[in-house]
C-alpha positions as CSV (number, residue, x, y, z in Angstrom):
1,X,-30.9,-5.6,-1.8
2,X,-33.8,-7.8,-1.4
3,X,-33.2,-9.7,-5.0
4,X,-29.8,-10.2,-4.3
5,X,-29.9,-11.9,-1.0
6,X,-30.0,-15.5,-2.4
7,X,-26.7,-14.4,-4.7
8,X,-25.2,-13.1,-1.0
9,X,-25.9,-16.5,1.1
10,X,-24.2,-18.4,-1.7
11,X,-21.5,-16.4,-2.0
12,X,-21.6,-17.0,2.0
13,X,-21.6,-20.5,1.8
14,X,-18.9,-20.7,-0.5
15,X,-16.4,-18.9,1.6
16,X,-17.4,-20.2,5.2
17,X,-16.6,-24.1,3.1
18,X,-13.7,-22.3,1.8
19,X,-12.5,-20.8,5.5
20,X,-13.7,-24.7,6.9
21,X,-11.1,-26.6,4.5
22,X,-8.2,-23.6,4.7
23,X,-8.2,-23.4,8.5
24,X,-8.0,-27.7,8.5
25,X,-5.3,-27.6,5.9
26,X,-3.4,-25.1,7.6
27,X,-3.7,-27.0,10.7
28,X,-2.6,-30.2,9.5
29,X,0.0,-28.8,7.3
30,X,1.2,-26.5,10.1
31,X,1.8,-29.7,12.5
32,X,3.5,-31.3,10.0
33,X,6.3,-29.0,8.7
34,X,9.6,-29.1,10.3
35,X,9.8,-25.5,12.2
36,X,12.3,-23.1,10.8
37,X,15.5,-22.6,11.5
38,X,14.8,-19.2,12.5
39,X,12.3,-20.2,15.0
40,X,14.9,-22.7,16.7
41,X,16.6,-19.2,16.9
42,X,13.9,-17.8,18.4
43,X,13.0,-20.2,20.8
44,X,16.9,-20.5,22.2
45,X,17.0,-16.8,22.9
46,X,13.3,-16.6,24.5
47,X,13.5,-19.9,26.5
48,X,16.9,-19.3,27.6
49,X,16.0,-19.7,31.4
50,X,14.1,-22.6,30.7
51,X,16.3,-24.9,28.8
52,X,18.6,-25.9,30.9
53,X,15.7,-27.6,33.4
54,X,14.7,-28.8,29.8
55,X,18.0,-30.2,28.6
56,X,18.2,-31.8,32.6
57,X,15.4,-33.7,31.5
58,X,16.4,-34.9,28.5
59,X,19.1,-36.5,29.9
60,X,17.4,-38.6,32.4
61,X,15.2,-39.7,30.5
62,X,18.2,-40.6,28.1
63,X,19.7,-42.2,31.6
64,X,22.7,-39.8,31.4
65,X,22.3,-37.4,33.7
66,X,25.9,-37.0,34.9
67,X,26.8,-35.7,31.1
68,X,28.9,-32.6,31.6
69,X,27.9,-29.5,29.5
70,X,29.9,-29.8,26.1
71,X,29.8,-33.2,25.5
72,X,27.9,-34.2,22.3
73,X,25.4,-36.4,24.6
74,X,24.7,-33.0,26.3
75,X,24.3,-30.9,23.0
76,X,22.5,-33.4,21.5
77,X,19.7,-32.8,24.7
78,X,20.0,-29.4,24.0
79,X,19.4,-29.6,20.3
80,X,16.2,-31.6,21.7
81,X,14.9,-29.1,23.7
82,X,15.1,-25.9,21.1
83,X,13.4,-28.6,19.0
84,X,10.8,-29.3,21.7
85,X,10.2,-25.7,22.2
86,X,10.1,-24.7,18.3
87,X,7.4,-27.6,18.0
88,X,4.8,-25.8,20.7
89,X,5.7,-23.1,18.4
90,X,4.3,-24.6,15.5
91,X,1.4,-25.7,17.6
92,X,0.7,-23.1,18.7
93,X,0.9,-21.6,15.1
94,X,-1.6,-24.5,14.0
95,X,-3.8,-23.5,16.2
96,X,-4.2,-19.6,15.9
97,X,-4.7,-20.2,11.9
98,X,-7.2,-22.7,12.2
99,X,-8.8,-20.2,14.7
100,X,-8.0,-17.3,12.6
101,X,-9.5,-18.8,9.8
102,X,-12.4,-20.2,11.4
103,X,-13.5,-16.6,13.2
104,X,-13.1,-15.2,9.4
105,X,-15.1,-17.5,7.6
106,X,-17.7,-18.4,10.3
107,X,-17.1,-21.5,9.0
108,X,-18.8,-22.6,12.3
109,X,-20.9,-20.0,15.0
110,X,-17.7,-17.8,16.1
111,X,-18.2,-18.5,20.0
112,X,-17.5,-22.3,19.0
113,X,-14.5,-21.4,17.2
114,X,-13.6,-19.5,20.4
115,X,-13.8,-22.4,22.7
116,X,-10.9,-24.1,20.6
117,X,-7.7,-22.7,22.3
118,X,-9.5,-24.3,25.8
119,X,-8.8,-27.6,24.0
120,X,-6.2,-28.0,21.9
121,X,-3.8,-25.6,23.9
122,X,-3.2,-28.3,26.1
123,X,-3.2,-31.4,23.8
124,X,0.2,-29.4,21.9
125,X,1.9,-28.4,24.9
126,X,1.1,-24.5,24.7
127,X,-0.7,-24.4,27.9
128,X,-1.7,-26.2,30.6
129,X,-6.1,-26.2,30.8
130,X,-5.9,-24.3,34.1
131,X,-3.9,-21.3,32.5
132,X,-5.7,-21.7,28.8
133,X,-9.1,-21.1,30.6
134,X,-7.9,-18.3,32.7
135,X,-8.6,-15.8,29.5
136,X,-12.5,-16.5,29.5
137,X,-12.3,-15.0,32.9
138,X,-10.4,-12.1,32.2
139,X,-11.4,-8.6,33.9
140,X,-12.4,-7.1,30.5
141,X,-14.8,-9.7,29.7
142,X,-17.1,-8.3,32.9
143,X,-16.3,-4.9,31.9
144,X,-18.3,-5.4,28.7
145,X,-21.2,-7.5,30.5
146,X,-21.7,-4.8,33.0
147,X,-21.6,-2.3,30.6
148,X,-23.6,-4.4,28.0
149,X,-26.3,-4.7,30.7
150,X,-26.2,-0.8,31.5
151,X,-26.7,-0.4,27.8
152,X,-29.6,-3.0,27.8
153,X,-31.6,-1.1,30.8
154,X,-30.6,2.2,28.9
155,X,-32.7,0.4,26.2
156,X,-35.3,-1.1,28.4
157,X,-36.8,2.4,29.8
158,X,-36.1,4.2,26.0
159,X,-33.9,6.6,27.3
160,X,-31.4,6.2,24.4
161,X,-34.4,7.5,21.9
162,X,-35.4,10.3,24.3
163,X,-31.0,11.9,24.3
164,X,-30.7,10.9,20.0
165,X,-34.0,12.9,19.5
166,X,-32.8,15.8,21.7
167,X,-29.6,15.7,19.7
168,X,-31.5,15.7,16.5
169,X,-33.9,18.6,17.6
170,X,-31.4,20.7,19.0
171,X,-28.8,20.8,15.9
172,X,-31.8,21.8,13.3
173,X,-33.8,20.4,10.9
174,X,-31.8,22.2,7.5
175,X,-31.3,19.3,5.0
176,X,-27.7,18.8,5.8
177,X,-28.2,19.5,9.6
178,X,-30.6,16.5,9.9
179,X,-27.5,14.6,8.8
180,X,-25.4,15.7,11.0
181,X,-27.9,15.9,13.6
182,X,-28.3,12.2,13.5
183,X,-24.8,11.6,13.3
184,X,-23.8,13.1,16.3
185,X,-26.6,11.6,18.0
186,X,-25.6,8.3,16.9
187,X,-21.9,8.7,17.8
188,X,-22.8,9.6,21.4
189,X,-24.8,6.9,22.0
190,X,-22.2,4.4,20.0
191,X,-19.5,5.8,23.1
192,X,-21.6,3.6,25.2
193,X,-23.8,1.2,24.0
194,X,-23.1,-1.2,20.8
195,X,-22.8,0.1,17.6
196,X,-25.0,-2.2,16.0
197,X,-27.5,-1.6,18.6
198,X,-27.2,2.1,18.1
199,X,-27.7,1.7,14.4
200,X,-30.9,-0.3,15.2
201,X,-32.1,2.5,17.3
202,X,-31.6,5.0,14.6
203,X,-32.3,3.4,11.7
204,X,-36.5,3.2,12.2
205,X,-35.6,7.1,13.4
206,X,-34.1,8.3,10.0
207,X,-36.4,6.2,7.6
208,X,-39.7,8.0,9.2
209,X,-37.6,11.0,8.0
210,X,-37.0,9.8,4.9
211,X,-40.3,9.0,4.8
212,X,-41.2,12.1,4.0
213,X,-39.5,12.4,0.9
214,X,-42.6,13.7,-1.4
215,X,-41.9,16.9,0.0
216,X,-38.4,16.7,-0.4
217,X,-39.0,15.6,-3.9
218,X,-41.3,18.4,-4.8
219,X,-38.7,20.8,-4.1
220,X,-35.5,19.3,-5.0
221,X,-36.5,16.1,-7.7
222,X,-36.0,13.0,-7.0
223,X,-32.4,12.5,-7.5
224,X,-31.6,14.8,-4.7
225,X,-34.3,13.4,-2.5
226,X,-32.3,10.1,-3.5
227,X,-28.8,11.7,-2.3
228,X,-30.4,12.8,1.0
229,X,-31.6,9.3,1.7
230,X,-28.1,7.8,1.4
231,X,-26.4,10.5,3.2
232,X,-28.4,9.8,6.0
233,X,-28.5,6.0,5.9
234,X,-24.8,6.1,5.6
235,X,-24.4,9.0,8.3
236,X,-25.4,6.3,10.7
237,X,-23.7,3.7,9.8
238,X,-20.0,5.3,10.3
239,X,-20.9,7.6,12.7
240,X,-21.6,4.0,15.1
241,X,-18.2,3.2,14.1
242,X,-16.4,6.5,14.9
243,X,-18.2,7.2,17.7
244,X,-17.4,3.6,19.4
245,X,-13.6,4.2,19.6
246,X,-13.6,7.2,22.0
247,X,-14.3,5.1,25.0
248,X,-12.5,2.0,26.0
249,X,-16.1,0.1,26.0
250,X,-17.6,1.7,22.9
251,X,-16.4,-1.1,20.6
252,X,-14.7,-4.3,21.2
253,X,-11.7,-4.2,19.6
254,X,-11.1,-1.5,22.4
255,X,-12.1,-3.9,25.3
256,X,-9.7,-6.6,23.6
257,X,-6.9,-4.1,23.4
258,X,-7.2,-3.8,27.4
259,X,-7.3,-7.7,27.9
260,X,-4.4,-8.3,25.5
261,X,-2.1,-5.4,26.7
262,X,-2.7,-6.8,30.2
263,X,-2.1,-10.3,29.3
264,X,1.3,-9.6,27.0
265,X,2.6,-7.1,29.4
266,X,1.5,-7.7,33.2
267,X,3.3,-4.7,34.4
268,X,2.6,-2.0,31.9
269,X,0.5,0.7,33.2
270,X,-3.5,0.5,33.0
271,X,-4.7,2.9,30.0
272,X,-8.0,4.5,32.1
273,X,-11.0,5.5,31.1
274,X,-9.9,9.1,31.0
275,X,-6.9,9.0,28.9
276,X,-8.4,7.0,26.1
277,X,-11.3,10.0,26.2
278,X,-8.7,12.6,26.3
279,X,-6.5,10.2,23.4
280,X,-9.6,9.2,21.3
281,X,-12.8,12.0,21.7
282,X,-10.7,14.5,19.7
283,X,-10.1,11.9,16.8
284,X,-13.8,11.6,17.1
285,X,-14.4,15.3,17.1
286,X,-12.7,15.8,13.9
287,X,-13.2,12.8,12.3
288,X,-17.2,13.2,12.7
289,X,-17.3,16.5,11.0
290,X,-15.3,15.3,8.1
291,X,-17.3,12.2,7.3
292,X,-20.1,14.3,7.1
293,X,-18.8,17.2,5.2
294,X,-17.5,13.4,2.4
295,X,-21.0,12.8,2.4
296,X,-23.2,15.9,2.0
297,X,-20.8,17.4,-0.7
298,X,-18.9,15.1,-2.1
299,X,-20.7,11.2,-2.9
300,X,-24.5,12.2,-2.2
301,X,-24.1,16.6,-2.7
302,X,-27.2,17.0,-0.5
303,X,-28.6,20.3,-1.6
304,X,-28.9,23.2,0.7
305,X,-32.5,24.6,2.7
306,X,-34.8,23.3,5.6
307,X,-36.6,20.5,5.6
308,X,-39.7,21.0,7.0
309,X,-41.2,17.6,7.1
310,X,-37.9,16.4,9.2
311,X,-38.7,18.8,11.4
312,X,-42.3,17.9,12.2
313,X,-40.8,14.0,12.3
314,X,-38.9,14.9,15.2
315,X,-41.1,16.5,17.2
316,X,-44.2,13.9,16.6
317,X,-41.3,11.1,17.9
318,X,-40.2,13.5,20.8
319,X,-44.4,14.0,21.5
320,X,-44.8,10.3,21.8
321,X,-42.4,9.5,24.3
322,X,-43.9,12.2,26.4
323,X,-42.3,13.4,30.3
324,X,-39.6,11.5,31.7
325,X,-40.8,8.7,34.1
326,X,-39.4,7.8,37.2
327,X,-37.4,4.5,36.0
328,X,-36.4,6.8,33.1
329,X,-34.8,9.4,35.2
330,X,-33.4,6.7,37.3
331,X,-31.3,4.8,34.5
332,X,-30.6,8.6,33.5
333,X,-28.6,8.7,37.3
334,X,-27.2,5.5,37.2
335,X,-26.0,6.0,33.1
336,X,-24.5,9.3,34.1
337,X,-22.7,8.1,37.8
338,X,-21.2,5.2,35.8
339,X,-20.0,7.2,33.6
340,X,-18.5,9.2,36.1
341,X,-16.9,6.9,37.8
342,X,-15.2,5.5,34.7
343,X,-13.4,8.5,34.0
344,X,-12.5,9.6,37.8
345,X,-11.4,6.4,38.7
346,X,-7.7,7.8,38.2
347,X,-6.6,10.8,37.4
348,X,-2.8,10.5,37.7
349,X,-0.8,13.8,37.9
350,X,2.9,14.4,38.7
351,X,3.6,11.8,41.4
352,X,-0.2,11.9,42.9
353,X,-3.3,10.1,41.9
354,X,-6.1,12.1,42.2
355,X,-8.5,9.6,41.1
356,X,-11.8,8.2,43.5
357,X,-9.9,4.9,43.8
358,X,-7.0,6.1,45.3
359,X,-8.4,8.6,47.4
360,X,-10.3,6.0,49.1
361,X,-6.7,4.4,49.5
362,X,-6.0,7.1,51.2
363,X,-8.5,7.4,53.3
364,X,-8.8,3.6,54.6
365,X,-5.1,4.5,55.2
366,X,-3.9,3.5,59.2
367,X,-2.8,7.2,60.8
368,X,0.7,5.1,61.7
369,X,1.1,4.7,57.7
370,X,0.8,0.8,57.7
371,X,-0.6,-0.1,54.6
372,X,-4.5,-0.9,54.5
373,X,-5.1,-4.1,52.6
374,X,-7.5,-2.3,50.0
375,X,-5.5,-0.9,47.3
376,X,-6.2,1.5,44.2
377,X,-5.1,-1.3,42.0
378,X,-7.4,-3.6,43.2
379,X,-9.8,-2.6,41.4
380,X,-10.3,-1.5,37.6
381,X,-12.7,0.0,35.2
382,X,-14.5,-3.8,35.4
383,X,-15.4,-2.9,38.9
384,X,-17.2,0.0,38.0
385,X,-19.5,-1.8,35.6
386,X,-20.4,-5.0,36.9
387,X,-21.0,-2.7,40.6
388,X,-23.5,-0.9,38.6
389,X,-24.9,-3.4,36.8
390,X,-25.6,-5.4,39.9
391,X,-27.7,-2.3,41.8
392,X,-30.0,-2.0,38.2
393,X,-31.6,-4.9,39.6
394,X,-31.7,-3.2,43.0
395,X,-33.4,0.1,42.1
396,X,-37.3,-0.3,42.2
397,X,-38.9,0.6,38.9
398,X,-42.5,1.0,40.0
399,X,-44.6,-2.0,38.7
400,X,-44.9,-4.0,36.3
401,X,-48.4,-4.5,33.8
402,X,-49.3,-6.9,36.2
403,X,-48.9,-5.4,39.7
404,X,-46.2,-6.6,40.6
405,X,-43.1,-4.6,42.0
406,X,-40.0,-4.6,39.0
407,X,-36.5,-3.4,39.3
408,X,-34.7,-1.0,36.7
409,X,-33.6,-4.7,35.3
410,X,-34.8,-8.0,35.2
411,X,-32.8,-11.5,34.2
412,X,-35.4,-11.8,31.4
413,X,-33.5,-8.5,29.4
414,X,-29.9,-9.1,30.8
415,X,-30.3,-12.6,28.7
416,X,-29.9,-10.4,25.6
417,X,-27.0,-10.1,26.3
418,X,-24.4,-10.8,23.4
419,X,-23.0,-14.3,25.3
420,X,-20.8,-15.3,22.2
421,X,-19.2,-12.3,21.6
422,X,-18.0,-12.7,25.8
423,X,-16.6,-16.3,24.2
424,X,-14.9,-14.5,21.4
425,X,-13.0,-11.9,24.0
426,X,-12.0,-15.5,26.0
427,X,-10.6,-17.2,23.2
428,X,-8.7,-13.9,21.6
429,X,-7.3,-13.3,25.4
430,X,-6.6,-17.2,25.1
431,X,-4.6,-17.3,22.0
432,X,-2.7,-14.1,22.9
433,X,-1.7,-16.0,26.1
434,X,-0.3,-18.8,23.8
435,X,1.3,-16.9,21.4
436,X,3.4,-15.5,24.3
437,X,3.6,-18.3,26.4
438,X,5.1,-20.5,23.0
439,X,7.1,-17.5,22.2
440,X,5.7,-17.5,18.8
441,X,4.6,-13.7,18.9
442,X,8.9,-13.1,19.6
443,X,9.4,-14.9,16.7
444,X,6.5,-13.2,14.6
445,X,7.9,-9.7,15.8
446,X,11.5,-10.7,14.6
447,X,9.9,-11.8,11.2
448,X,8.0,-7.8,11.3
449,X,11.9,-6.7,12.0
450,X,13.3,-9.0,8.7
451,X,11.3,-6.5,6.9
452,X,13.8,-3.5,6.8
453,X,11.4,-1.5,8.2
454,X,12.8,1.1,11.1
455,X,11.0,4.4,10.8
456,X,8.2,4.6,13.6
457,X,6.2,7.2,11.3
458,X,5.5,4.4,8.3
459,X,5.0,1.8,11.1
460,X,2.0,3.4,12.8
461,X,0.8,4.5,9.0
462,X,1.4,1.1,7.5
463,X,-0.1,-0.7,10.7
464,X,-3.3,1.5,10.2
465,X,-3.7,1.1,6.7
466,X,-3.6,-2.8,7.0
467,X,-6.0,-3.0,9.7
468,X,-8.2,-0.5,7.9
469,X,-8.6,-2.6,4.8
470,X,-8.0,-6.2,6.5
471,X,-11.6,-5.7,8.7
472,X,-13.2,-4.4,5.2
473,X,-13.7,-8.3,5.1
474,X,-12.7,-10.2,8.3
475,X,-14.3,-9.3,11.6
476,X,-13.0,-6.5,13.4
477,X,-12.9,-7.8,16.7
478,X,-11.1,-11.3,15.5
479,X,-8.7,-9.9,13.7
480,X,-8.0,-7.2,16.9
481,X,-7.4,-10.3,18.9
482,X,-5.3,-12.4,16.2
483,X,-3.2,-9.7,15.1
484,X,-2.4,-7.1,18.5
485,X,0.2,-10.1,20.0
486,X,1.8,-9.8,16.7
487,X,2.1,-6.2,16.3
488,X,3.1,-5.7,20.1
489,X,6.2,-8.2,19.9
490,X,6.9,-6.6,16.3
491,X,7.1,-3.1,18.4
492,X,9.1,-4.9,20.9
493,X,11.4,-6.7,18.6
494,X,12.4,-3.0,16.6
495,X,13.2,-1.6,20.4
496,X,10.1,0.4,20.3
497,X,7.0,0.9,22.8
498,X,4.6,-1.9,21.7
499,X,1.7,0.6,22.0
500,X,3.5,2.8,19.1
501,X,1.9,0.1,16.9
502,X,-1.1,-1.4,19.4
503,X,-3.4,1.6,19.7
504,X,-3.3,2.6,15.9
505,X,-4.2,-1.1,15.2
506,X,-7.0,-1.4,17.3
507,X,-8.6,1.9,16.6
508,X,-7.7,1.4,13.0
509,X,-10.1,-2.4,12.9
510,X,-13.1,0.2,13.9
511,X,-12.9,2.3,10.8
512,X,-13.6,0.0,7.9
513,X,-16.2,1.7,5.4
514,X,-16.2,0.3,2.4
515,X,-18.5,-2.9,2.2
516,X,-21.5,-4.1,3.5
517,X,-19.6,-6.8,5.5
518,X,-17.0,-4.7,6.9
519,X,-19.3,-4.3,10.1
520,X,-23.1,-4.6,11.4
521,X,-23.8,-1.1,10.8
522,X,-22.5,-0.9,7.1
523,X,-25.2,-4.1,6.8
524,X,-28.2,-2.9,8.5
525,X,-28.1,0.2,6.8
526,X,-27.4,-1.6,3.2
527,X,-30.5,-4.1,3.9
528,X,-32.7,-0.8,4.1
529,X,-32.7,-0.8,-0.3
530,X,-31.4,3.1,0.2
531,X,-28.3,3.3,-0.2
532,X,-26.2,2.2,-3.3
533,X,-23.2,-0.4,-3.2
534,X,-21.4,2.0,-5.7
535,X,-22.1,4.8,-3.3
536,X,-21.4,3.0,-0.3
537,X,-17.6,1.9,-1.8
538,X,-16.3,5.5,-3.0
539,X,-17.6,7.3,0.2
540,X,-16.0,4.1,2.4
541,X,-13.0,4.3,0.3
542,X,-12.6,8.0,1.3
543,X,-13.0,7.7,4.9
544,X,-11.0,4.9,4.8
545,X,-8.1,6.8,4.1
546,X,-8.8,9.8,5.9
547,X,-9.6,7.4,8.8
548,X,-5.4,6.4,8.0
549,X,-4.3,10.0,8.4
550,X,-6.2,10.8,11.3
551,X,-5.3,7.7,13.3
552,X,-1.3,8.6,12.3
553,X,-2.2,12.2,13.3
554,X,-3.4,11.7,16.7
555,X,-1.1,8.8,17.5
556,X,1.7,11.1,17.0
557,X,0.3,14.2,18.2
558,X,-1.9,13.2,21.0
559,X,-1.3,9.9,22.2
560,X,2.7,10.0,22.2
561,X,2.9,12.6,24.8
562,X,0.0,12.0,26.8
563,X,1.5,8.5,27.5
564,X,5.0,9.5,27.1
565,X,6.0,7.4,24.3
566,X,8.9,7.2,22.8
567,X,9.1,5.4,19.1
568,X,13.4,4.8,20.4
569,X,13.2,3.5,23.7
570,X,11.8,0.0,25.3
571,X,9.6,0.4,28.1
572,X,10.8,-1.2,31.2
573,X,7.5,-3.5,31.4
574,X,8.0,-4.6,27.9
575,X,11.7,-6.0,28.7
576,X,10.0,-7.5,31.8
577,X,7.6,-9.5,29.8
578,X,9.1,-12.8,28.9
579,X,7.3,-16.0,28.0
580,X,6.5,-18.7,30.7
């Protein structure tokens, strides 16, 4: 790994000049085409309300505005305006690729890419500035800074070594326990904190293990001592990556789903925190088990018996962090409540919500049944985090080295916080708001519908399997934010529910195995010189498509009734969505 890094930075060079020049061509080029014919189609049909004020000003501008509807002066105007309205399409296009291509290439810093739609939005006509910088401050931008800074003072007292050791120690030490121990450590703690952070954790964890190959060696040989080591450096990899999709902050192509379903449909019903567990924990359940069963007998056949040196590993790194300290046991509390309140925020059943929020409703409630002005819907999962993110830096945590009194978190750690990826959620929620605003995503979907292809069953497949293999090389999250617009209007455009294709897309971007590149785990685990690329390809290639099935599975058999989906039927608060 180490030889080849110069080989890898040229090769990274090449293609963030290549992205540079492709997204500027595409720009240009995109401005400069005349727009189709289909997308003066397009824009008649989705700007229907609108043309008319359009065609009104036409004509005075043209200083006929007495020209009856019919005449040619007056279908001439309107000719005008579907041509006005299919060119902020094509802006709006020019735009998203040079965007698209930018994020993909990091041709420059990503959160500078992501500041684009702020200002060339308005210069084409897609939005005004005051509604292309309402994105950036979308809800689901503070959900992940409060949760990012619960996760950093989960960090800051070690409690996220004390629970993966635990985990570790509790499932056994046996050769392919240890595996699996450290999988499901790392997949719990992936649920809530980053999964490259979690990887980060773990990796210094499993190398001490590994560390103690000699004896591993002395009783297997080398080449199995060699398989173990690349079990367990992969084991942490994707188990980061599955574990991150069964909460709505675990990953953030899950926290863009929530800003872009919000944006695209205002009145669609707010997935919570519980239904994604109860949607997505059982994909993790069994999708867990069977990435480790790929690994330990199919690529890297980890040979059966107890490794003893593991063993002592573990409890030498559980000795050293000795008893649990006050500010430990007090993250533990606030860790725990906020989880809590995440998932009881709303618990919907039959016609009553049983949730904290709207029992509070309730209570506030006037006896004479006038509405009180707090309402359930108020507030969201966003609350939650940023609420308990503010009282860290309430709760005393003893003192400091030097005397002085320190709260559970300090400005100092809350500035690790991961600023540009907040600027990439912005500028994704940004350029889903033009692509519906432009009606360009209409247009896209009715493209998806030229197709031929009906059947919701290959849809959800075929919409897995392409965000499965696109994120092998583009980042996951971008390509979540580029491509969920397009999907939803395709669902919308075949009369189906937009999340039939939504949910299996954005889970799908979190399950890419294969390369080093596909996502920050798959790196840091490659840079340890343990695991082989060969290896790392046909086990990734594997899960890759078992990750296709199991997405389609639980899609269809979980998702669909637990939301009430039906593949046939439009949602009322899809039809209500228009552009403008």
């Amino acid at each position: 790994m180490r030889s080849g890094g110069g080989s890898t930075n040229t090769s990274s060079g090449v293609a963030r000049t290549v992205g540079f020049w492709l997204g500027l061509v595409l720009f240009v080029g995109l401005l400069l085409v005349p727009p189709p014919v289909s997308m003066h189609e397009a824009a008649r049909d989705c700007f229907a309300e609108k043309l008319p004020a359009d065609i009104v000003a036409i004509l005075s501008e043209w200083e006929q505005p007495q020209a009856p509807p019919g005449s040619e002066v007056y279908q001439q105007a309107e000719a005008a305006a579907v041509a006005g309205r299919a060119r902020i399409m094509m802006g709006a296009a020019a735009v998203t690729a040079l965007v698209a291509c930018w994020w993909i290439s990091v041709a420059i810093p990503i959160p500078a890419t992501s500041l684009l739609p702020l200002l060339l939005f308005p210069i084409f006509g897609v939005l005004p500035i005051k509604q292309a910088a309402l994105p950036y401050a979308n809800s689901n931008v503070f959900l992940f800074m409060g949760g990012f800074i619960i996760a950093l003072g989960v960090e800051r007292w070690g409690l996220h070594r004390r629970i993966a050791l635990h985990i570790v120690r509790i499932i056994g030490t046996g050769r392919t326990t240890i595996v699996l121990g450290f999988m499901i450590a790392t997949a719990v703690l992936s649920m809530w904190i980053s999964n490259t952070a979690t990887t980060m954790m773990m990796l210094p964890i499993g190398l001490a293990v590994i560390a103690a190959m000699p004896e591993l060696e002395e009783e297997t040989g080398p080449k199995q001592g060699g398989n173990f080591a690349a079990a367990l450096m992969l084991g942490i990899a994707y188990s980061a990556s599955i574990g991150g999709v069964a909460t709505p902050i675990g990953t953030p192509p899950n926290i863009s789903f929530r800003g872009q379903l919000a944006l695209l449909y205002p009145a669609a019903p707010e997935i919570s925190f519980g239904q994604w567990l109860l949607m997505f924990l059982p994909l993790v359940c069994v999708f867990l088990p069977v990435a480790w069963l790929v690994l330990v007998r199919v690529t890297c056949r980890v040979g059966m018996g107890r490794f003893h040196a593991g063993r002592a590993v573990v409890r030498e790194q559980v000795k050293r962090l000795g008893r649990m300290r006050g500010p430990e046991i007090a993250m533990l509390v606030v860790f725990a409540a906020t989880a809590l309140l995440w998932m009881l925020r709303s618990i919907p059943i039959a016609e009553t919500n049983y949730g904290w929020a709207a029992v509070f409703e309730r209570w506030l409630s006037p006896a004479d049944g006038t509405p009180h002005r707090f309402q359930a819907e108020f507030i969201n999962d966003a609350t939650v985090a940023v609420g308990m993110a503010v009282l860290l830096f309430l709760i005393p945590a003893g003192r400091d080295e030097a005397g002085k009194r320190q709260p559970l978190m300090n400005w100092e750690t809350a500035q690790r916080l991961p600023w540009g990826i907040l600027l990439l959620f912005g500028g994704g929620f940004a350029i889903a708001a033009g692509l519906r605003e432009s009606g360009l995503s209409d247009w896209c979907g009715r493209v998806f519908v030229g197709l031929g292809i009906s059947e919701p069953l290959p849809l959800v497949a075929g919409t897995s399997t392409l965000m499965t293999f696109l994120t092998e090389i583009t980042s996951n999250t971008a390509t979540t934010e580029v491509m969920l617009p397009i999907v939803a209007k395709a669902g919308e455009a075949l009369g189906s529910n937009p999340l039939l294709l939504m949910l299996p897309a954005t889970i799908s971007a979190s399950c890419a195995f294969m390369l080093p590149v596909a996502t920050p785990p798959n790196a840091i685990v490659f840079g340890s010189g343990r695991v082989e690329m060969g290896r790392m390809v046909r086990t990734g290639l594997i899960l890759n498509l078992v990750g296709v099935l199991l997405v389609t599975a639980v899609i269809y058999l979980i998702v669909r009734p637990l939301l009430a989906i039906d593949p046939q039927v439009l949602p009322t608060w899809a039809l209500s969505a228009k552009p403008g």
